[in-house]
N, C-alpha and C positions, 0 to 999 in steps of 0.2 A: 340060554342059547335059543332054546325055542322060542321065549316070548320074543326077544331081535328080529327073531326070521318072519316071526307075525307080523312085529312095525311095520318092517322093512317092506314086508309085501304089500300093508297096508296103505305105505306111503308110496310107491308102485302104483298099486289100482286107481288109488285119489286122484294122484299126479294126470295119469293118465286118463281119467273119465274128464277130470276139470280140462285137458288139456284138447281133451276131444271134443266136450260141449264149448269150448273157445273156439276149436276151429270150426265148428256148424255158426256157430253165433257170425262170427266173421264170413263165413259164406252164403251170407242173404243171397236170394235171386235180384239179378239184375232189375231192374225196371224196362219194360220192354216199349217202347215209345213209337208210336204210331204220327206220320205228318200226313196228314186229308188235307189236298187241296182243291179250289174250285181255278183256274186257270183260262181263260180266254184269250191274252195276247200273247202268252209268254212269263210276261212280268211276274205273277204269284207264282208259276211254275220252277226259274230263276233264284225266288229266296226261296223257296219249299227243298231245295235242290242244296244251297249253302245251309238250311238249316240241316238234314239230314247228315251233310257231309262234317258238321260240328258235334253233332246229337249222338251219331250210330244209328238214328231212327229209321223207320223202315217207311217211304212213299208210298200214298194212296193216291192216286188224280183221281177225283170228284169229276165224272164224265157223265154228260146231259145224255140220255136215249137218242133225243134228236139233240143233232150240234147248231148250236148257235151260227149266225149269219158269218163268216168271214170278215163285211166288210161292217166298218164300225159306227154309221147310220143306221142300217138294217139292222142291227146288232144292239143300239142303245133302244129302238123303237120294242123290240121284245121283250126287252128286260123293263122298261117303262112299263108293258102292259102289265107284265108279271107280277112287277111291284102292287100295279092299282089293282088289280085281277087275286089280290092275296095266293097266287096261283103258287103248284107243285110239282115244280117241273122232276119227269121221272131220271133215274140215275139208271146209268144200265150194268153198273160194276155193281160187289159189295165187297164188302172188308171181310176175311178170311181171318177167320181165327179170333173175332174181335175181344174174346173176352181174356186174351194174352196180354193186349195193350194195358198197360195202367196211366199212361201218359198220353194225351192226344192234343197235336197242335192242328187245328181249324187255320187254313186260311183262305182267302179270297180277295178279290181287288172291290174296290166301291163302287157299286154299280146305284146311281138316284139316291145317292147320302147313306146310302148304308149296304149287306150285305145282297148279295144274290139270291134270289129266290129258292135259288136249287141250295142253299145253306141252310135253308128251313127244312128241306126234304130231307137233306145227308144225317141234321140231326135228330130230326125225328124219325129213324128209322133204327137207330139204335139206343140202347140202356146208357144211362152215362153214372151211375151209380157206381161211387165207390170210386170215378175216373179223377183224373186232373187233368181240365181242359186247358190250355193255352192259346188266344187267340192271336193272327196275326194278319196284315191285310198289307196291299200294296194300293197306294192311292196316288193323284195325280197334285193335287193341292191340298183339297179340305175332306173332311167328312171323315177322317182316322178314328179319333176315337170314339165316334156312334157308332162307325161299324166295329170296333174289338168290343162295345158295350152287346151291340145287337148278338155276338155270339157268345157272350157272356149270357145274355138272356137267354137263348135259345138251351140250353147245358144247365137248369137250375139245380141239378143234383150232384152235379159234378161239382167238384171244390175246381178253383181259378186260380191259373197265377198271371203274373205283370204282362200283356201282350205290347207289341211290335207292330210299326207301320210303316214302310220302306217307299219311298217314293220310288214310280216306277219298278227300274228293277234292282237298285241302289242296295248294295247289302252294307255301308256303313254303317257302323253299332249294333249290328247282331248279335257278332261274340262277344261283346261285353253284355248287351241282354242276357245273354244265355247263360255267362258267369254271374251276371246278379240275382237272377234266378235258378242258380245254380243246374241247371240243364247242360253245361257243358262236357265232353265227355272228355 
């Protein structure tokens, strides 16, 4: 009778440690996913905005110190100089909490074939070790995927996945993006 009441407990405690390390195993922490975007007309702000509301991710708007010209002469003339200028235009936000994120999607619109200057600043101001960058851009014709390469470049520590180029502010094939790289939530 005693040795039953041993099994029995035996198989009791097992049951219940295996049954307890199953439910830790099963309750990983979420992935916490961070969207930084650079925005100027709307358009990047627009998919930054459908991406978050697919994702659960949390928006960062990439905001210049000084803001960019309003009107979109004065406006490409800046970013032209920036571009030749290798320049570092200052941000005057940061990312809270950054090292919560493990998922961060970059995006920007094409400004002279590739990204915005102030995308060199955003990424070199943080670690990206250990992240998974996702790029994505909003373009008018050409130039998509030298900029999703250019922040692919910019992130070499960071592991990459498939990035996204929306014309305008066109959110067609996102969520299926976001299901093939399984980002959807």
């Amino acid at each position: 009778m005693k040795a039953k009441l041993i099994a029995l407990l035996a198989v009791l405690l097992f049951s219940t440690g295996a049954n307890a390390q199953n439910s830790l195993a099963n309750e990983q922490p979420a992935k916490k996913i961070l969207i930084a975007y650079f925005s100027w007309g709307g358009n990047t702000q627009h998919v930054a905005e459908h991406i978050a509301s697919l994702t659960g991710g949390t928006l960062f708007r990439i905001e210049p110190e000084k803001p960019y010209p309003t009107e979109y002469k004065p406006c490409t003339e800046i970013a032209k100089a920036e571009k030749e200028s290798n320049a570092r235009p200052a941000i005057k936000n940061k990312v809270e909490n950054w090292e919560q994120y493990d998922t961060i999607f970059i995006g920007c619109p094409v400004w002279w074939w590739t990204a915005p200057m102030i995308i060199n600043t955003f990424t070199e101001g943080y670690d990206f070790k250990g992240k998974t960058v996702i790029p994505f851009c909003t373009y008018a014709s050409t130039y998509r995927d030298e900029t999703l390469a250019r922040i692919v470049e910019l992130t070499p520590a960071a592991g990459h996945l498939k990035g996204f180029g929306a014309v305008s502010k066109n959110t067609k094939g996102i969520e299926e993006w976001l299901k093939e790289i399984k980002m959807l939530k």
